[in-house]
N, CA, C and O atoms as a Tinker XYZ file with bonds, in Angstrom:
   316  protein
     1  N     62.749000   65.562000  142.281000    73     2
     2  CA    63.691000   65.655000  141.183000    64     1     3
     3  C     64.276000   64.261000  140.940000    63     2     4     5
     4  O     64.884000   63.635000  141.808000    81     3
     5  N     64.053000   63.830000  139.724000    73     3     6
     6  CA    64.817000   62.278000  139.127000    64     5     7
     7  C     65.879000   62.584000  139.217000    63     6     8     9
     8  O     66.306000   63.718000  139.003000    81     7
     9  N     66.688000   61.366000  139.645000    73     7    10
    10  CA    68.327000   61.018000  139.561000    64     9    11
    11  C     68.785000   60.254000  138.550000    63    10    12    13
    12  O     67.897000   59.570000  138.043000    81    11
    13  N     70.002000   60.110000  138.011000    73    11    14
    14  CA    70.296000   59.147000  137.396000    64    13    15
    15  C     70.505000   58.011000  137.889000    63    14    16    17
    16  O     70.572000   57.930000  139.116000    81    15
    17  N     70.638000   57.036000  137.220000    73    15    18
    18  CA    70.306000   55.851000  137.680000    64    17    19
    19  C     71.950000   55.276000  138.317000    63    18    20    21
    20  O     72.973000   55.324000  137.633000    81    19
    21  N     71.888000   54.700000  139.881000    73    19    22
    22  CA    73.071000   54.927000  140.406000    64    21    23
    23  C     74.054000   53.528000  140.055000    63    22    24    25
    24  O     73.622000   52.440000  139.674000    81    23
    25  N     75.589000   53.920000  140.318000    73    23    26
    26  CA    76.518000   52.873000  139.618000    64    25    27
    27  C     76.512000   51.829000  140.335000    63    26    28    29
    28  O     76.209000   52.049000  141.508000    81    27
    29  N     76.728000   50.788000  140.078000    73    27    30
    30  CA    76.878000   49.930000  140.861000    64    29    31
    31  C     78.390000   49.855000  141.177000    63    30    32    33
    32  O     79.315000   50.268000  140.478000    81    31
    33  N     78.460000   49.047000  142.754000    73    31    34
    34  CA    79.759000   48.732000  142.763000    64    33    35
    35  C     81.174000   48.852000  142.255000    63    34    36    37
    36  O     82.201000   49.509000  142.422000    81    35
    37  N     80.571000   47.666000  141.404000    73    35    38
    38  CA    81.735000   47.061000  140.491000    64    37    39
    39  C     82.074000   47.792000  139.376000    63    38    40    41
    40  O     83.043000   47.526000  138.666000    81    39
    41  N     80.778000   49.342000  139.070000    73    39    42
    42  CA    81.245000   50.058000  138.581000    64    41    43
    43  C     82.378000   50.986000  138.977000    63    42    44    45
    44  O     83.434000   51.148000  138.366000    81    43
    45  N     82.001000   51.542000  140.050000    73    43    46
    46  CA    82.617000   52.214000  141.107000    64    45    47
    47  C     83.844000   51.931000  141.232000    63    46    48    49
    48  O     84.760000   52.746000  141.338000    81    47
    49  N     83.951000   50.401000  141.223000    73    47    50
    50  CA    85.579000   50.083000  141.675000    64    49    51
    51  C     86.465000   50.450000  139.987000    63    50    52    53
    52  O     87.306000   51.346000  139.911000    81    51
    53  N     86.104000   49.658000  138.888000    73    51    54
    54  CA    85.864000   49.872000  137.477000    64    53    55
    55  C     86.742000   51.150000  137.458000    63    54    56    57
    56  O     87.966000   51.099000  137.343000    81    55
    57  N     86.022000   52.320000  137.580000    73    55    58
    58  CA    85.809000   53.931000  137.329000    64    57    59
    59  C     87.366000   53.971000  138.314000    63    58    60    61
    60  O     88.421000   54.256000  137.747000    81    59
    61  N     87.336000   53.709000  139.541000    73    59    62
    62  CA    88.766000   54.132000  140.356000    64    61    63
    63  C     89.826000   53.179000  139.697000    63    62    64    65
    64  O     90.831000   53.890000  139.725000    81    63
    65  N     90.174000   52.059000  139.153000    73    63    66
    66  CA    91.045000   51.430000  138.651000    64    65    67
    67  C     91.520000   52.059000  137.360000    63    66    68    69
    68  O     92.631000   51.811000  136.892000    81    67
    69  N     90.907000   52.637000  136.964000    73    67    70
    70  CA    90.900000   53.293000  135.566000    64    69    71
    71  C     91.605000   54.537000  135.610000    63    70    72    73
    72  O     92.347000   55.025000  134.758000    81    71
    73  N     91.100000   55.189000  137.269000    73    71    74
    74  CA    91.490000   56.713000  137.242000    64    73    75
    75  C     92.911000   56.322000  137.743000    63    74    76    77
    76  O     93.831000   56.649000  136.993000    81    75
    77  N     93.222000   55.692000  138.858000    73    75    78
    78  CA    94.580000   54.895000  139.260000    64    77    79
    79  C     95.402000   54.530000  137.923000    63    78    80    81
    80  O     96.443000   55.187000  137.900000    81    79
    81  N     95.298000   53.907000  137.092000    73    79    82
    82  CA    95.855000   53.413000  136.074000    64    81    83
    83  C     96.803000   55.047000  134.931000    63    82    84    85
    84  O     97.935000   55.265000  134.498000    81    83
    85  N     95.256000   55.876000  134.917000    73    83    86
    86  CA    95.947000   56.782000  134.111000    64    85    87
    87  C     96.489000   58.133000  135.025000    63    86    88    89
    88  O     97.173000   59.039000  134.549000    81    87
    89  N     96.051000   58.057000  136.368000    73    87    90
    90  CA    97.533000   58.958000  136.855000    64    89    91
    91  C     98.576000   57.588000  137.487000    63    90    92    93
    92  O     98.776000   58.059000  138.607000    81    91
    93  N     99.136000   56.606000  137.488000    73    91    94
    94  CA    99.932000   56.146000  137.526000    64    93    95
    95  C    100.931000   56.711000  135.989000    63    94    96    97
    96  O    101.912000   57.451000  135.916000    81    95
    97  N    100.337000   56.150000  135.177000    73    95    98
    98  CA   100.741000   56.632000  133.778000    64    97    99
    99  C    101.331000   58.305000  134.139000    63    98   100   101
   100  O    102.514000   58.640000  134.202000    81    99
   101  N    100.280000   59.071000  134.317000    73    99   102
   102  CA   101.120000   60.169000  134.523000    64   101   103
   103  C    101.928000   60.197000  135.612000    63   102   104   105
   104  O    102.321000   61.363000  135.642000    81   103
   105  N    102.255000   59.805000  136.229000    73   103   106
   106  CA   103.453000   60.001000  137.297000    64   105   107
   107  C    104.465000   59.442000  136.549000    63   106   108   109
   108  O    105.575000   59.970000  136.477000    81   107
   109  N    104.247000   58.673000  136.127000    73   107   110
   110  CA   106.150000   57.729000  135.137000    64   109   111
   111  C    106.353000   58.974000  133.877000    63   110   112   113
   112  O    107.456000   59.465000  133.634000    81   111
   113  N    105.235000   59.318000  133.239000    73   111   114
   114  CA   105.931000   60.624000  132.577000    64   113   115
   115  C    106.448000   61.976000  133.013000    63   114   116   117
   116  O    107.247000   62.755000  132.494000    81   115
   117  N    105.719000   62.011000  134.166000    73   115   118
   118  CA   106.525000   63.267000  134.601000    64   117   119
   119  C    107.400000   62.692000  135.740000    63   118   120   121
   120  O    107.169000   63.319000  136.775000    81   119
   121  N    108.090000   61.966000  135.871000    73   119   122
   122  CA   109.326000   61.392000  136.627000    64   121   123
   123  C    110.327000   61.114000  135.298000    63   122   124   125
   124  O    111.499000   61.458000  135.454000    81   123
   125  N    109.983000   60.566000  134.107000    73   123   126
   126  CA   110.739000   60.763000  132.919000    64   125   127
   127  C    111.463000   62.087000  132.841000    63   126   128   129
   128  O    112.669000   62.258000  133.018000    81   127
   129  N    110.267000   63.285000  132.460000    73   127   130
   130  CA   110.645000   63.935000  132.015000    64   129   131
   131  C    111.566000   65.214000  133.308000    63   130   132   133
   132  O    112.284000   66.121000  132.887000    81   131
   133  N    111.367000   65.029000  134.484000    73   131   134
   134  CA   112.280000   65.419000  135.352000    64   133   135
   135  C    113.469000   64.450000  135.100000    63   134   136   137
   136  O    114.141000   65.229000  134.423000    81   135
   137  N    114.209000   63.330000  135.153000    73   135   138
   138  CA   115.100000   62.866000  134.575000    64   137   139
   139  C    115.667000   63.299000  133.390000    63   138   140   141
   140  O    116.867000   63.064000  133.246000    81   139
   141  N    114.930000   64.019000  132.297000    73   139   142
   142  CA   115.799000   64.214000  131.641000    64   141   143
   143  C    115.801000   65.828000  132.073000    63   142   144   145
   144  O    116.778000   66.388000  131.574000    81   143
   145  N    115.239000   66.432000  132.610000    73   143   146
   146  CA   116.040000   68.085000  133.043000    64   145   147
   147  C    117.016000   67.714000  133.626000    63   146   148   149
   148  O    118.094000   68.047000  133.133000    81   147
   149  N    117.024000   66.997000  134.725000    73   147   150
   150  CA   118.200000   66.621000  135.257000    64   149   151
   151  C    119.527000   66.212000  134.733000    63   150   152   153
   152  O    120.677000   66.269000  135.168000    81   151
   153  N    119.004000   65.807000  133.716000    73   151   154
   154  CA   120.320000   65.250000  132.665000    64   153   155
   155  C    120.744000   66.577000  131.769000    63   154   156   157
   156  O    121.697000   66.542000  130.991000    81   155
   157  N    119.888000   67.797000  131.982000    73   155   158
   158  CA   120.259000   68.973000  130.943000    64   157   159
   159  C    120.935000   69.663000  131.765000    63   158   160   161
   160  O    121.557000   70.630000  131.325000    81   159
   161  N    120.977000   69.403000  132.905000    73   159   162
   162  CA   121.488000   70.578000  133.968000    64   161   163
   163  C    122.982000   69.831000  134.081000    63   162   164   165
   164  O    124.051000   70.296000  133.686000    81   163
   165  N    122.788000   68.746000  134.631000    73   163   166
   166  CA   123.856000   68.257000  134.462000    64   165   167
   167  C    125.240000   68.574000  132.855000    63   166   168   169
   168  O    126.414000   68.937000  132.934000    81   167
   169  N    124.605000   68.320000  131.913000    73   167   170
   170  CA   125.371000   68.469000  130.601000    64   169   171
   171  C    126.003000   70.215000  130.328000    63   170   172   173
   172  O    127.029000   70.678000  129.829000    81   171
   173  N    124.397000   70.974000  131.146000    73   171   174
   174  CA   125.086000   71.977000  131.205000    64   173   175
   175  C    126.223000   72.443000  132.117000    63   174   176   177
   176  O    127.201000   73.048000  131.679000    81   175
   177  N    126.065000   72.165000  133.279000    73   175   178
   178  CA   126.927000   71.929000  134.497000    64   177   179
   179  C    128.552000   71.241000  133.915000    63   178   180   181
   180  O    129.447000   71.589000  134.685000    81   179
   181  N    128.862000   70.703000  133.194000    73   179   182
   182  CA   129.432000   69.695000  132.285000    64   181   183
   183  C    130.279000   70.729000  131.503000    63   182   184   185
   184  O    131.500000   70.835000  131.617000    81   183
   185  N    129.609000   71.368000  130.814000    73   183   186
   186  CA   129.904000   72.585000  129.319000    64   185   187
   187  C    130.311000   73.150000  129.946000    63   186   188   189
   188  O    131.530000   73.075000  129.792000    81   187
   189  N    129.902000   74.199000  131.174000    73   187   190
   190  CA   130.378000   75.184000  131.959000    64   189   191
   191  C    131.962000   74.735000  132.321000    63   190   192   193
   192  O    132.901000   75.463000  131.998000    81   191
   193  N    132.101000   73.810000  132.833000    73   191   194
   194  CA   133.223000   73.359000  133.447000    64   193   195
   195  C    134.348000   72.996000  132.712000    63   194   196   197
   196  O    135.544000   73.191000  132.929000    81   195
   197  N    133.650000   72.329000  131.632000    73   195   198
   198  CA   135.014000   72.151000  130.128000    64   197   199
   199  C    134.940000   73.649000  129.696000    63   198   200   201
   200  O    136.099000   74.017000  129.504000    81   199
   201  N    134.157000   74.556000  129.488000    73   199   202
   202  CA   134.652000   75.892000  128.879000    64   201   203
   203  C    135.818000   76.406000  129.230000    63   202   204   205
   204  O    136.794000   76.678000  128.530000    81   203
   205  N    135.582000   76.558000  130.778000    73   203   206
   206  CA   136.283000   76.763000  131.984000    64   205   207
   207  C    137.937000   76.322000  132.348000    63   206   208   209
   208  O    138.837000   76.885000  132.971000    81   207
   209  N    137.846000   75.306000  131.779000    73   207   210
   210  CA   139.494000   74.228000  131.133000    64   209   211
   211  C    140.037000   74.458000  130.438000    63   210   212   213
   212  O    141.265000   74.411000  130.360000    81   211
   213  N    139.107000   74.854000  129.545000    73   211   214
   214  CA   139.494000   75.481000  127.891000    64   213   215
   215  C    140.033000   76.564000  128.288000    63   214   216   217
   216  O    141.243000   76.786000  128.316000    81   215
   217  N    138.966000   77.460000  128.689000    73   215   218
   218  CA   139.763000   79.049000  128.504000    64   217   219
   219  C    141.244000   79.047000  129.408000    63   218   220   221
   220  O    142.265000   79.592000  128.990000    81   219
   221  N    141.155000   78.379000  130.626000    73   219   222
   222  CA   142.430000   78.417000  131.052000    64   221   223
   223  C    143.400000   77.659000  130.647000    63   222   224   225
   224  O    144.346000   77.540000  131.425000    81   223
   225  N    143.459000   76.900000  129.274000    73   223   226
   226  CA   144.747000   76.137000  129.210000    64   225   227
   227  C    144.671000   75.173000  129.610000    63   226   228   229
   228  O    145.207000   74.491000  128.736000    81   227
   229  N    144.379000   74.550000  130.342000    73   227   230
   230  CA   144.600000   73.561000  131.015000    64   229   231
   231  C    144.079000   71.842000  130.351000    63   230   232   233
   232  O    142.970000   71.607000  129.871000    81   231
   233  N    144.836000   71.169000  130.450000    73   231   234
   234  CA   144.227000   69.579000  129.962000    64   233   235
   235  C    143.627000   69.195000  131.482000    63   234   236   237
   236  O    143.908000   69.412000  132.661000    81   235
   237  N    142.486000   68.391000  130.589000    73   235   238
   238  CA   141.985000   67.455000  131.585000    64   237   239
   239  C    142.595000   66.677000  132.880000    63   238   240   241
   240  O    142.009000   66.356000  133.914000    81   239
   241  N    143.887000   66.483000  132.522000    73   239   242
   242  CA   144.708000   65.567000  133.649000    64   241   243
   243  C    145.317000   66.880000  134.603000    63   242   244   245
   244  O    145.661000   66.657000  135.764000    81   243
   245  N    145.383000   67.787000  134.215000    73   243   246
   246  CA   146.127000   68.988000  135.280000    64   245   247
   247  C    144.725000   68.967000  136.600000    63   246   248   249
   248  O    144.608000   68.723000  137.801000    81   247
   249  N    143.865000   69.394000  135.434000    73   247   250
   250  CA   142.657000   69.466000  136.521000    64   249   251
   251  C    142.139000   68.378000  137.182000    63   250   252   253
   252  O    141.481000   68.609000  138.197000    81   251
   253  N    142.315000   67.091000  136.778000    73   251   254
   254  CA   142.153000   66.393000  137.696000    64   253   255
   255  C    143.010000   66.178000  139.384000    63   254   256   257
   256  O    142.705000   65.911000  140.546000    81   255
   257  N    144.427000   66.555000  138.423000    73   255   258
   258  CA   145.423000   66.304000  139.884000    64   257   259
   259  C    145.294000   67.629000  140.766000    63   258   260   261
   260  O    145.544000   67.550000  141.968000    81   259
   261  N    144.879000   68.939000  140.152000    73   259   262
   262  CA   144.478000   69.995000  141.133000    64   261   263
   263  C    143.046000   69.710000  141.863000    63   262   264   265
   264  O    142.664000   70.465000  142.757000    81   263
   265  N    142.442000   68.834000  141.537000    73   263   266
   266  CA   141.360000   69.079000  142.419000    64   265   267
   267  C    141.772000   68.032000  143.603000    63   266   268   269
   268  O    141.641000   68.301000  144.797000    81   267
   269  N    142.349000   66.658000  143.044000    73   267   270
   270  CA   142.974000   65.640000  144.286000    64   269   271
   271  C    143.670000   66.294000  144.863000    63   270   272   273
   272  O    143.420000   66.029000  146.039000    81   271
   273  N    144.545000   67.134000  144.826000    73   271   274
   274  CA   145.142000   68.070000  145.869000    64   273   275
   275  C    144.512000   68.830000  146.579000    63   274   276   277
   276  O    144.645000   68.941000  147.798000    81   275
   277  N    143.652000   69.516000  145.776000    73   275   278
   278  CA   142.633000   70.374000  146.756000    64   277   279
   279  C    141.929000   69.867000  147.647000    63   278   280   281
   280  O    141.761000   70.432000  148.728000    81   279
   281  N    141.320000   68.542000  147.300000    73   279   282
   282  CA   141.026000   67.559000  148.267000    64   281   283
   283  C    141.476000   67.375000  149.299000    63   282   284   285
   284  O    141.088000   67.796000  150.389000    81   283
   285  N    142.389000   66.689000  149.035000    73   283   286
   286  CA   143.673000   66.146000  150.340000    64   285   287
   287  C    143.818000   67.176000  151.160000    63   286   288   289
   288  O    143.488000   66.964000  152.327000    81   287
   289  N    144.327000   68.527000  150.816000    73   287   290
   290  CA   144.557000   69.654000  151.529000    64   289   291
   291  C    143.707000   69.724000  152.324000    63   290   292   293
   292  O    143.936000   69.449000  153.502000    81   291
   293  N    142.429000   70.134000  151.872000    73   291   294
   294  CA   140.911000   70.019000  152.586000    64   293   295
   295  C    140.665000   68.841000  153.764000    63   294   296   297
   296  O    140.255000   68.947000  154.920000    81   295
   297  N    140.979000   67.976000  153.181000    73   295   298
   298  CA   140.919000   67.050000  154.541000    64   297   299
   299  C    142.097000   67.140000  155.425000    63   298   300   301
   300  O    142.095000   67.157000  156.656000    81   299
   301  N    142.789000   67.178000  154.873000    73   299   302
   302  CA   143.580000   67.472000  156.242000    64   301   303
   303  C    143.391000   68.635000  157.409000    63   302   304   305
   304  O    143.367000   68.656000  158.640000    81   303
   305  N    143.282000   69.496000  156.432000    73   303   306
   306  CA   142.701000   70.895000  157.301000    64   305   307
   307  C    141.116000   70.311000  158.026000    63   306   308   309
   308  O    140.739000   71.003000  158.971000    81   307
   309  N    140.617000   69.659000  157.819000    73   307   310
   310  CA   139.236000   69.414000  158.916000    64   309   311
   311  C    139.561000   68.905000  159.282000    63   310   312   313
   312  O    138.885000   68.846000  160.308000    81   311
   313  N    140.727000   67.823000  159.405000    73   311   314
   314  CA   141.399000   66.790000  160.820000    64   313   315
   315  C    141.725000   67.587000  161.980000    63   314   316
   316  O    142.177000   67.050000  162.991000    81   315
């Protein structure tokens, strides 16, 4: 049975630089596009938490100084 006629080398290397090249390429797009889920979860994570402000009344600066308290409290209690 005839074969095709075999690659040389420098094809060989050629053919793997090429295949390297375009899944490199794909790895930076799908590391993109996980960056931006990450950025949706986050925004949603974000919305949830201002809703959350909202419905209770509260301004931004209350909730900030309740959570530094909650903090502090917290550490002290694990001392």
């Amino acid at each position: 049975m005839a074969r095709g006629q075999r690659k040389t080398i420098e094809e060989k290397i050629s053919a793997k630089e090429e295949l390297i090249s375009a899944l490199m390429t794909r790895v930076e797009s799908e590391k993109r596009e996980l960056a931006e889920l990450y950025d949706e979860k986050r925004r949603k994570e974000l919305e949830a938490v201002s809703d959350l402000i909202e419905d209770a009344g509260l301004a931004p600066e209350e909730v900030v100084e309740m959570l530094q308290q909650y903090i502090e409290n917290r550490a002290e209690n694990a001392s």
